[in-house]
C-alpha positions, 0 to 999 in steps of 0.5 A, a space after each residue: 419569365 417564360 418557357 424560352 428562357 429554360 428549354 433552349 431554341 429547340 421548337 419552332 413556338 407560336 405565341 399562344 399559351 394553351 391553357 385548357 381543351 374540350 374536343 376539337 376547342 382550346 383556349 388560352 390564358 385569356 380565354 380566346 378560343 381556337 379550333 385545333 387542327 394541329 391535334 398535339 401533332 395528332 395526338 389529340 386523336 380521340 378530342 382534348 379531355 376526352 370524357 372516357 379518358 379524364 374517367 379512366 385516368 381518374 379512376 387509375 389515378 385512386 388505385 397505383 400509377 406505376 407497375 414495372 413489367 417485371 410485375 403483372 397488372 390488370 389494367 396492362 393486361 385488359 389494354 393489351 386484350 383490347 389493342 389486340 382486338 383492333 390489331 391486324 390478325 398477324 400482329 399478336 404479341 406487343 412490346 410496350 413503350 412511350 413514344 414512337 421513337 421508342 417504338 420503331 428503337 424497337 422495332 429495329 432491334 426485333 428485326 435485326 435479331 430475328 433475321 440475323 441481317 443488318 441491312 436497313 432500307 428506308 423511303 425518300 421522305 420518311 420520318 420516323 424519329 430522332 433518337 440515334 436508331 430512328 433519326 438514322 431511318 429518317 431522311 431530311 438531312 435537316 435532322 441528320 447532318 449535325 449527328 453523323 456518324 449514324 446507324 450503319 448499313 441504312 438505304 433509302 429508296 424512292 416512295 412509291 417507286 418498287 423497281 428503285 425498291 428493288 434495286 435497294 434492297 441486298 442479301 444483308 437487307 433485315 427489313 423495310 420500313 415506311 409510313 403508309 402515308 407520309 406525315 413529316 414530308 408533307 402528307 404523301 400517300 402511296 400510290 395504289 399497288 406499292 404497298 402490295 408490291 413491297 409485300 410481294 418483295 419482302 416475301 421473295 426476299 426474306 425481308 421483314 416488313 415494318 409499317 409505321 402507324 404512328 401518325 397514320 393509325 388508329 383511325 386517323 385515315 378513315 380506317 383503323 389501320 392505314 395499310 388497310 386502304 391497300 390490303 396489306 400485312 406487316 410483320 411488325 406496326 409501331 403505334 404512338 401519338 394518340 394511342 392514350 389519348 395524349 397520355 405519353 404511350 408506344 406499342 411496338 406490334 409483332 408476329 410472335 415468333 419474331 418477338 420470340 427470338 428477344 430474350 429476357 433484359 435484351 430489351 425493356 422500358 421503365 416506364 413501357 406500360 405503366 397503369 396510367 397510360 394502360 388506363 387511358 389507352 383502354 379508354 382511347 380505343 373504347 372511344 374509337 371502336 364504341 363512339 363511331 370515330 373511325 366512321 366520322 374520320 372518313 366522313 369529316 375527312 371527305 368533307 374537309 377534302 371538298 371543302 378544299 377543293 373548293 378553295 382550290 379553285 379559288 385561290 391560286 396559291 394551293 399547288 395541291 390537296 392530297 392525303 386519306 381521312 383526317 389526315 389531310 395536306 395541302 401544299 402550297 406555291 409559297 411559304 406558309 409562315 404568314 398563314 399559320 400566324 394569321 390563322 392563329 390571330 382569326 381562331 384557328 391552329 393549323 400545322 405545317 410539313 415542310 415550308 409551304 405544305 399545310 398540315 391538317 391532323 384535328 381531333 376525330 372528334 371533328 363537327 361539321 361545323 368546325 369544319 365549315 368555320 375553320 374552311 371560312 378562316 382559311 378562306 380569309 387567310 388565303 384572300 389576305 395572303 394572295 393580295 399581300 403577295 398579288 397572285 
Protein backbone atom coordinates (compact mmCIF):
# COMPACT_ATOMS: atom_id res chain seq x y z
CA UNK A 1 0.00 0.00 0.00
CA UNK A 2 1.18 3.40 -0.32
CA UNK A 3 0.22 7.06 1.04
CA UNK A 4 -1.93 7.63 -2.17
CA UNK A 5 -4.36 5.13 -1.56
CA UNK A 6 -5.50 7.23 1.84
CA UNK A 7 -4.68 11.01 1.09
CA UNK A 8 -6.66 11.35 -1.98
CA UNK A 9 -4.94 13.27 -5.17
CA UNK A 10 -4.18 16.52 -3.27
CA UNK A 11 -0.32 17.04 -3.55
CA UNK A 12 1.43 17.02 -6.76
CA UNK A 13 4.33 13.81 -5.15
CA UNK A 14 7.59 13.00 -6.21
CA UNK A 15 8.83 9.36 -5.96
CA UNK A 16 11.00 9.51 -3.13
CA UNK A 17 10.06 8.30 0.22
CA UNK A 18 12.40 10.32 2.86
CA UNK A 19 13.32 8.35 5.47
CA UNK A 20 15.65 10.52 7.53
CA UNK A 21 17.58 14.13 7.41
CA UNK A 22 20.85 15.91 8.91
CA UNK A 23 21.37 19.38 7.72
CA UNK A 24 20.96 20.10 4.34
CA UNK A 25 21.19 16.01 3.51
CA UNK A 26 18.17 13.57 3.39
CA UNK A 27 18.03 10.13 2.78
CA UNK A 28 15.35 7.67 1.56
CA UNK A 29 14.54 4.02 2.57
CA UNK A 30 17.23 2.82 0.30
CA UNK A 31 19.78 5.14 1.59
CA UNK A 32 20.33 7.42 -1.30
CA UNK A 33 21.36 10.72 -0.57
CA UNK A 34 20.15 14.00 -1.41
CA UNK A 35 21.07 17.71 -1.13
CA UNK A 36 17.73 19.37 -0.06
CA UNK A 37 16.88 22.51 -1.84
CA UNK A 38 13.23 22.38 -1.19
CA UNK A 39 13.62 22.86 2.65
CA UNK A 40 9.83 21.26 3.52
CA UNK A 41 8.99 24.35 1.34
CA UNK A 42 11.40 26.43 3.80
CA UNK A 43 10.71 24.71 6.68
CA UNK A 44 13.85 23.25 7.43
CA UNK A 45 15.26 26.71 7.92
CA UNK A 46 17.64 26.03 10.86
CA UNK A 47 18.76 22.19 8.92
CA UNK A 48 17.12 18.51 9.18
CA UNK A 49 17.37 17.45 12.95
CA UNK A 50 19.01 20.56 14.04
CA UNK A 51 20.99 19.51 17.21
CA UNK A 52 19.62 22.48 19.62
CA UNK A 53 16.43 21.55 18.32
CA UNK A 54 16.32 17.46 18.71
CA UNK A 55 17.80 18.86 22.33
CA UNK A 56 15.03 20.96 23.52
CA UNK A 57 12.42 18.73 22.10
CA UNK A 58 13.90 15.96 23.92
CA UNK A 59 13.97 17.67 26.90
CA UNK A 60 10.26 18.97 26.46
CA UNK A 61 9.15 15.99 25.72
CA UNK A 62 10.27 14.56 29.71
CA UNK A 63 8.45 17.48 31.22
CA UNK A 64 4.53 17.81 29.70
CA UNK A 65 3.88 18.36 25.65
CA UNK A 66 0.50 20.35 25.94
CA UNK A 67 -0.40 23.45 28.10
CA UNK A 68 -3.75 25.41 26.67
CA UNK A 69 -3.34 29.34 27.29
CA UNK A 70 -5.75 29.31 29.50
CA UNK A 71 -3.14 28.20 31.86
CA UNK A 72 0.41 29.73 31.96
CA UNK A 73 3.68 27.93 31.17
CA UNK A 74 7.52 28.83 31.32
CA UNK A 75 8.65 27.30 28.01
CA UNK A 76 5.80 29.72 26.35
CA UNK A 77 6.90 32.62 28.33
CA UNK A 78 10.94 32.18 27.76
CA UNK A 79 9.97 31.50 23.67
CA UNK A 80 7.72 34.29 23.52
CA UNK A 81 10.97 36.55 25.51
CA UNK A 82 13.28 35.35 23.04
CA UNK A 83 10.78 36.03 19.49
CA UNK A 84 10.37 39.58 20.93
CA UNK A 85 13.93 40.22 21.09
CA UNK A 86 14.18 39.54 17.30
CA UNK A 87 11.01 41.14 16.28
CA UNK A 88 10.71 44.32 14.85
CA UNK A 89 10.71 47.24 17.67
CA UNK A 90 6.78 47.99 16.77
CA UNK A 91 5.80 44.43 17.28
CA UNK A 92 5.52 43.49 20.76
CA UNK A 93 2.66 41.65 21.56
CA UNK A 94 2.05 37.91 19.98
CA UNK A 95 -0.98 35.67 19.23
CA UNK A 96 0.22 32.09 18.85
CA UNK A 97 -0.86 29.43 16.29
CA UNK A 98 0.09 26.54 13.97
CA UNK A 99 0.49 27.61 10.77
CA UNK A 100 0.66 30.31 8.67
CA UNK A 101 -2.81 30.21 7.30
CA UNK A 102 -3.79 30.51 10.91
CA UNK A 103 -1.54 33.18 11.37
CA UNK A 104 -2.68 35.89 8.45
CA UNK A 105 -6.73 34.17 9.95
CA UNK A 106 -5.56 36.16 12.62
CA UNK A 107 -4.16 38.57 11.26
CA UNK A 108 -7.61 39.40 9.36
CA UNK A 109 -9.57 39.45 12.24
CA UNK A 110 -7.24 42.05 14.31
CA UNK A 111 -7.35 44.40 11.53
CA UNK A 112 -10.65 44.43 10.71
CA UNK A 113 -11.75 44.85 14.34
CA UNK A 114 -9.23 47.47 15.46
CA UNK A 115 -10.07 49.79 12.55
CA UNK A 116 -13.80 49.33 12.35
CA UNK A 117 -13.21 48.83 8.29
CA UNK A 118 -13.87 45.67 5.96
CA UNK A 119 -12.07 46.60 2.89
CA UNK A 120 -9.52 44.23 2.25
CA UNK A 121 -6.49 44.70 -0.60
CA UNK A 122 -4.03 42.29 -1.50
CA UNK A 123 -1.19 41.93 -4.47
CA UNK A 124 -1.40 40.43 -7.89
CA UNK A 125 0.75 37.34 -7.13
CA UNK A 126 0.15 36.83 -3.42
CA UNK A 127 -0.26 33.79 -1.54
CA UNK A 128 -0.87 33.66 1.82
CA UNK A 129 -2.94 30.46 2.14
CA UNK A 130 -5.80 28.21 1.69
CA UNK A 131 -8.23 28.32 4.34
CA UNK A 132 -11.63 30.65 3.60
CA UNK A 133 -10.06 34.00 4.85
CA UNK A 134 -6.37 33.46 3.35
CA UNK A 135 -7.37 31.50 0.18
CA UNK A 136 -9.46 34.74 -0.33
CA UNK A 137 -6.04 37.04 -0.14
CA UNK A 138 -4.44 34.75 -2.16
CA UNK A 139 -4.50 35.35 -6.31
CA UNK A 140 -4.04 32.34 -8.49
CA UNK A 141 -7.76 31.61 -9.41
CA UNK A 142 -6.09 28.22 -9.70
CA UNK A 143 -6.67 28.10 -5.83
CA UNK A 144 -9.89 29.83 -5.76
CA UNK A 145 -12.23 29.06 -8.54
CA UNK A 146 -13.84 25.90 -7.05
CA UNK A 147 -14.57 27.59 -3.60
CA UNK A 148 -16.36 30.98 -4.67
CA UNK A 149 -18.18 32.65 -2.64
CA UNK A 150 -15.05 33.70 -0.72
CA UNK A 151 -14.45 36.40 1.70
CA UNK A 152 -16.31 39.74 0.69
CA UNK A 153 -14.79 43.16 0.06
CA UNK A 154 -11.12 41.59 -0.95
CA UNK A 155 -9.03 43.88 -4.20
CA UNK A 156 -5.67 43.19 -5.55
CA UNK A 157 -3.72 45.51 -6.70
CA UNK A 158 -0.32 45.51 -8.75
CA UNK A 159 3.08 44.26 -6.90
CA UNK A 160 5.27 47.16 -7.02
CA UNK A 161 3.01 49.26 -8.68
CA UNK A 162 1.92 52.15 -5.59
CA UNK A 163 -0.02 54.37 -8.07
CA UNK A 164 -2.40 50.98 -9.14
CA UNK A 165 -2.16 50.89 -5.03
CA UNK A 166 -3.38 54.05 -4.71
CA UNK A 167 -6.09 53.76 -6.90
CA UNK A 168 -7.05 50.32 -4.88
CA UNK A 169 -7.58 51.35 -1.74
CA UNK A 170 -11.02 52.89 -0.44
CA UNK A 171 -12.52 54.90 2.84
CA UNK A 172 -13.67 50.96 4.19
CA UNK A 173 -10.10 49.50 3.04
CA UNK A 174 -9.05 48.11 7.02
CA UNK A 175 -5.40 47.18 5.65
CA UNK A 176 -2.67 45.77 2.94
CA UNK A 177 -1.10 42.77 3.06
CA UNK A 178 1.77 41.58 0.98
CA UNK A 179 5.00 39.30 1.31
CA UNK A 180 8.09 41.45 0.91
CA UNK A 181 8.87 39.06 -1.37
CA UNK A 182 6.75 36.99 -3.37
CA UNK A 183 7.15 33.13 -2.82
CA UNK A 184 4.29 30.98 -4.52
CA UNK A 185 4.20 33.15 -7.75
CA UNK A 186 7.58 32.45 -8.47
CA UNK A 187 9.99 34.60 -6.04
CA UNK A 188 9.47 38.16 -7.01
CA UNK A 189 10.78 40.59 -4.89
CA UNK A 190 9.59 44.37 -4.47
CA UNK A 191 11.37 46.92 -6.09
CA UNK A 192 13.12 49.51 -4.21
CA UNK A 193 10.78 52.17 -2.88
CA UNK A 194 7.32 50.44 -2.87
CA UNK A 195 7.38 49.15 0.51
CA UNK A 196 8.00 52.64 1.94
CA UNK A 197 5.71 53.87 -0.46
CA UNK A 198 3.02 51.72 0.89
CA UNK A 199 3.91 53.14 4.28
CA UNK A 200 3.50 56.41 3.51
CA UNK A 201 0.15 55.37 1.94
CA UNK A 202 -1.26 53.34 4.82
CA UNK A 203 -0.21 56.26 7.29
CA UNK A 204 -2.05 58.99 4.95
CA UNK A 205 -4.85 56.71 4.72
CA UNK A 206 -5.43 55.02 8.28
CA UNK A 207 -4.87 51.58 6.75
CA UNK A 208 -3.19 48.73 8.75
CA UNK A 209 -0.24 47.58 7.33
CA UNK A 210 0.55 43.45 7.19
CA UNK A 211 3.85 42.03 6.43
CA UNK A 212 3.65 38.34 5.44
CA UNK A 213 7.31 36.71 6.62
CA UNK A 214 5.94 33.42 6.52
CA UNK A 215 8.25 32.32 3.51
CA UNK A 216 10.44 35.27 3.62
CA UNK A 217 11.77 35.68 7.40
CA UNK A 218 13.50 34.47 9.99
CA UNK A 219 16.78 34.92 8.19
CA UNK A 220 15.78 33.12 5.03
CA UNK A 221 16.91 36.63 2.77
CA UNK A 222 19.83 37.41 4.67
CA UNK A 223 18.46 39.52 7.04
CA UNK A 224 16.33 38.45 9.89
CA UNK A 225 13.44 40.23 8.67
CA UNK A 226 12.93 40.83 4.82
CA UNK A 227 11.09 44.18 5.28
CA UNK A 228 14.25 45.20 6.49
CA UNK A 229 16.12 45.10 3.19
CA UNK A 230 13.93 48.20 2.62
CA UNK A 231 13.51 50.04 6.14
CA UNK A 232 10.17 49.47 6.66
CA UNK A 233 7.58 48.90 9.65
CA UNK A 234 4.30 47.00 9.88
CA UNK A 235 1.62 47.01 12.20
CA UNK A 236 1.12 43.50 11.93
CA UNK A 237 3.96 40.22 10.69
CA UNK A 238 2.56 36.69 10.25
CA UNK A 239 5.62 34.13 10.69
CA UNK A 240 5.21 30.12 10.35
CA UNK A 241 7.20 27.42 8.35
CA UNK A 242 10.60 27.33 9.87
CA UNK A 243 9.84 29.10 12.97
CA UNK A 244 10.13 25.78 15.17
CA UNK A 245 12.42 24.10 13.16
CA UNK A 246 9.86 21.95 11.58
CA UNK A 247 7.75 21.41 14.41
CA UNK A 248 4.17 22.76 13.21
CA UNK A 249 4.14 26.47 15.01
CA UNK A 250 2.25 30.23 13.70
CA UNK A 251 2.96 33.79 15.24
CA UNK A 252 0.88 36.40 14.62
CA UNK A 253 3.15 39.89 15.74
CA UNK A 254 1.00 42.88 16.58
CA UNK A 255 1.33 46.46 17.83
CA UNK A 256 -0.21 46.17 21.38
CA UNK A 257 -3.07 48.31 20.87
CA UNK A 258 -4.38 46.68 18.15
CA UNK A 259 -4.24 43.21 19.80
CA UNK A 260 -5.93 45.37 22.53
CA UNK A 261 -8.99 45.72 20.90
CA UNK A 262 -9.46 41.55 20.82
CA UNK A 263 -11.58 40.53 24.00
CA UNK A 264 -11.19 37.37 25.81
CA UNK A 265 -12.65 34.01 23.44
CA UNK A 266 -12.89 36.55 20.32
CA UNK A 267 -9.99 34.54 19.25
CA UNK A 268 -7.64 31.30 20.26
CA UNK A 269 -6.07 28.04 19.39
CA UNK A 270 -6.24 24.67 21.15
CA UNK A 271 -3.08 23.99 20.23
CA UNK A 272 -1.34 27.85 19.79
CA UNK A 273 1.63 27.59 22.03
CA UNK A 274 1.85 24.18 23.31
CA UNK A 275 5.20 23.57 25.10
CA UNK A 276 6.42 21.48 22.54
CA UNK A 277 6.48 23.82 19.77
CA UNK A 278 7.70 26.69 22.26
CA UNK A 279 10.64 24.55 23.05
CA UNK A 280 11.69 24.07 19.72
CA UNK A 281 11.06 27.54 18.83
CA UNK A 282 13.20 28.68 21.39
CA UNK A 283 16.02 26.32 20.21
CA UNK A 284 14.99 27.76 16.40
CA UNK A 285 15.91 31.12 17.22
CA UNK A 286 19.11 30.31 19.38
CA UNK A 287 20.17 28.84 16.23
CA UNK A 288 19.69 31.73 13.92
CA UNK A 289 20.91 34.53 16.27
CA UNK A 290 24.11 32.38 18.35
CA UNK A 291 25.13 29.94 15.19
CA UNK A 292 25.56 32.83 12.53
CA UNK A 293 22.72 31.50 10.11
CA UNK A 294 21.61 34.87 9.15
CA UNK A 295 25.16 35.79 8.01
CA UNK A 296 25.56 32.37 6.15
CA UNK A 297 22.03 32.95 4.49
CA UNK A 298 23.42 36.15 3.00
CA UNK A 299 26.64 34.60 2.28
CA UNK A 300 25.52 31.21 0.56
CA UNK A 301 22.87 33.14 -1.11
CA UNK A 302 25.26 35.54 -2.91
CA UNK A 303 27.21 32.48 -3.78
CA UNK A 304 24.43 30.21 -5.05
CA UNK A 305 23.29 33.66 -6.87
CA UNK A 306 26.96 33.66 -8.66
CA UNK A 307 26.72 30.39 -9.47
CA UNK A 308 23.60 31.12 -11.17
CA UNK A 309 24.85 33.58 -13.03
CA UNK A 310 26.83 31.56 -14.16
CA UNK A 311 24.77 28.75 -15.67
CA UNK A 312 22.84 31.72 -17.08
CA UNK A 313 25.36 32.50 -19.62
CA UNK A 314 25.52 28.88 -20.19
CA UNK A 315 22.16 27.75 -20.76
CA UNK A 316 19.80 29.45 -22.66
CA UNK A 317 16.99 27.97 -21.10
CA UNK A 318 17.13 30.43 -17.76
CA UNK A 319 14.95 33.44 -18.73
CA UNK A 320 15.98 35.05 -15.26
CA UNK A 321 17.79 34.52 -11.75
CA UNK A 322 15.98 36.92 -9.01
CA UNK A 323 15.32 36.85 -5.37
CA UNK A 324 17.48 37.88 -1.72
CA UNK A 325 19.63 35.41 0.48
CA UNK A 326 18.36 31.70 0.37
CA UNK A 327 15.48 32.69 -1.08
CA UNK A 328 16.32 32.29 -4.77
CA UNK A 329 14.02 31.78 -8.16
CA UNK A 330 14.95 30.87 -11.29
CA UNK A 331 12.73 31.10 -14.20
CA UNK A 332 12.88 29.45 -17.11
CA UNK A 333 11.74 29.40 -20.88
CA UNK A 334 9.88 26.09 -20.78
CA UNK A 335 8.21 23.76 -17.97
CA UNK A 336 10.31 22.42 -15.62
CA UNK A 337 8.77 19.08 -14.76
CA UNK A 338 11.83 16.96 -16.48
CA UNK A 339 14.08 19.14 -14.40
CA UNK A 340 12.93 18.34 -11.12
CA UNK A 341 12.57 14.56 -12.05
CA UNK A 342 16.18 14.38 -13.25
CA UNK A 343 17.40 16.34 -10.39
CA UNK A 344 15.82 13.98 -8.24
CA UNK A 345 17.28 10.81 -10.00
CA UNK A 346 21.38 12.57 -9.90
CA UNK A 347 20.77 13.70 -5.60
CA UNK A 348 19.52 16.86 -5.71
CA UNK A 349 15.70 18.02 -4.55
CA UNK A 350 14.77 21.17 -5.91
CA UNK A 351 11.10 23.09 -5.62
CA UNK A 352 9.03 24.62 -8.16
CA UNK A 353 6.85 28.22 -8.35
CA UNK A 354 4.42 27.90 -11.00
CA UNK A 355 5.41 25.57 -14.25
CA UNK A 356 8.88 26.96 -15.25
CA UNK A 357 10.29 28.76 -12.22
CA UNK A 358 12.89 26.98 -10.15
CA UNK A 359 12.14 27.44 -6.56
CA UNK A 360 15.58 27.28 -4.20
CA UNK A 361 14.39 27.44 -0.31
CA UNK A 362 17.63 24.80 1.30
CA UNK A 363 18.17 24.85 4.91
CA UNK A 364 20.43 28.01 6.25
CA UNK A 365 22.57 25.76 7.26
CA UNK A 366 23.66 25.32 3.55
CA UNK A 367 27.98 24.37 2.84
CA UNK A 368 29.68 25.72 0.22
CA UNK A 369 29.91 22.74 -0.77
CA UNK A 370 26.62 21.60 -1.50
CA UNK A 371 26.24 24.43 -3.10
CA UNK A 372 28.98 23.80 -5.63
CA UNK A 373 27.46 20.09 -6.04
CA UNK A 374 23.98 20.98 -6.17
CA UNK A 375 25.15 23.99 -9.29
CA UNK A 376 27.35 20.97 -10.79
CA UNK A 377 23.67 18.48 -10.96
CA UNK A 378 21.92 21.46 -12.21
CA UNK A 379 24.45 22.08 -14.60
CA UNK A 380 23.81 18.36 -16.18
CA UNK A 381 20.09 18.62 -15.66
CA UNK A 382 20.01 21.75 -17.83
CA UNK A 383 22.77 20.35 -20.58
CA UNK A 384 20.24 17.12 -21.01
CA UNK A 385 17.51 19.35 -20.86
CA UNK A 386 18.50 21.72 -23.60
CA UNK A 387 19.44 18.68 -26.00
CA UNK A 388 16.26 16.88 -25.18
CA UNK A 389 14.64 20.17 -26.42
CA UNK A 390 17.45 21.50 -28.96
CA UNK A 391 18.13 25.15 -27.72
Amino acid sequence: MTEDEFMGNIYQRFPVTVERGLGVHVWDINGKEYIDCMGGYGVALVGHRNPRVVKALQDQLEKIITVHSSLYNKTREVFLENLIKIAPKSLSQVYLNNSGTEAVEAAIKFARKFTGKSGMVAMNGSYHGKSFGSLSLTFNPKYRKAFEPLVEKVSFSTFGDIEALRSTVNSDTAFIILEPIQGESGIHVAPDGFLQNVRKLCDEKGILLIFDEIQAGLGRTGKMWAGEHWNTTQDIMCLAKGIAGGVPMGATLVRPDILACIGKGEQSSTFGGNPLSCAAGIATIQALTQDGLVDNAAKMGKKFREGLERLKEKHKIIREIRGKGLMIGVEMKFEIKDILFDGIANGVLFLYSGKNILRLLPPLVISESDIDKALEVLDAVLDREEKRRNV
